[in-house]
C-alpha positions in Angstrom: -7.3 -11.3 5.2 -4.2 -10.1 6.9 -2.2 -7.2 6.6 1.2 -6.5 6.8 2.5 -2.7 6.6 6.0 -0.9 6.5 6.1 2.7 6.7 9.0 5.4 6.3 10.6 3.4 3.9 13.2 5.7 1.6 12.6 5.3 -2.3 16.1 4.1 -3.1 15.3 1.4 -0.6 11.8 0.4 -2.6 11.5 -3.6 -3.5 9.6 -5.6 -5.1 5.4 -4.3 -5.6 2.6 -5.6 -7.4 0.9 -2.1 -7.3 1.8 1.4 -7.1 -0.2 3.6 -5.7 0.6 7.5 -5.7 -0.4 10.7 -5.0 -0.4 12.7 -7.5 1.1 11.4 -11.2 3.5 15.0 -11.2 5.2 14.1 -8.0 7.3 11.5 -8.9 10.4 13.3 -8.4 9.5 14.3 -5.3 8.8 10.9 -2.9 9.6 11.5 0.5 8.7 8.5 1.9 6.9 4.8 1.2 4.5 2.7 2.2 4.6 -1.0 1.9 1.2 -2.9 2.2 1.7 -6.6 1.8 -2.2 -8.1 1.9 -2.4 -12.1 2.3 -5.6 -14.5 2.1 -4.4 -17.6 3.8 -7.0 -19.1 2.6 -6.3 -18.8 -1.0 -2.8 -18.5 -0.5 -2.3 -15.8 -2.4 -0.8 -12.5 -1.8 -0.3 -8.7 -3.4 2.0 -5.8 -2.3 1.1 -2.8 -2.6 3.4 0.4 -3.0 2.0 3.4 -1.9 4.8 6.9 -2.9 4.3 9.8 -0.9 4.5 13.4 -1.5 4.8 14.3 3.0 5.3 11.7 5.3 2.4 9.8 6.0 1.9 6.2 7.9 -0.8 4.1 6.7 -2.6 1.9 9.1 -4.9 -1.2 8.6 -8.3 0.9 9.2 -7.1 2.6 6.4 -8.8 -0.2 4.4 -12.4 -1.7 4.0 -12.9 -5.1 2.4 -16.2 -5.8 1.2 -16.3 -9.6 1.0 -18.9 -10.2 -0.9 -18.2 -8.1 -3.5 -14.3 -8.7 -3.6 -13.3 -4.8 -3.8 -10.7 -2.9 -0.9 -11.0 0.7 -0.2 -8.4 2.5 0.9 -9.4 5.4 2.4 -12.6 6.0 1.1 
């Protein structure tokens, strides 16, 4: 599983996502900054981006995630 990640990226800016992720479902007027998290499985060849919309600037990094392989979930952050 790779990941691919772009931070600081302005909302008018956004593209295409397969999921959003935010913090808060009040803030969405108020996105300062986003996170792009493109995850592929070469094996499969498939792929999902993820948005993430945030409130302050953060920067997500890859060991913000676990995959648990056998069961087939990701946690991000947790």
């Amino acid at each position: 599983m790779i990941f691919k990640i772009k931070n600081d990226i302005r909302p008018e800016n956004a593209e295409y996502y397969d999921i959003l992720c935010v913090e808060k479902i009040e803030h969405s007027h108020g996105i300062s900054s986003v996170s792009f998290v493109i995850i592929e499985e070469l094996a499969l060849s498939s792929k999902v981006v993820l948005r993430f919309d945030w409130k302050e600037k953060y920067q997500i990094d890859p060991t913000d995630f676990l995959w648990i392989e056998e069961t087939n979930i990701l946690f991000f952050k947790s």
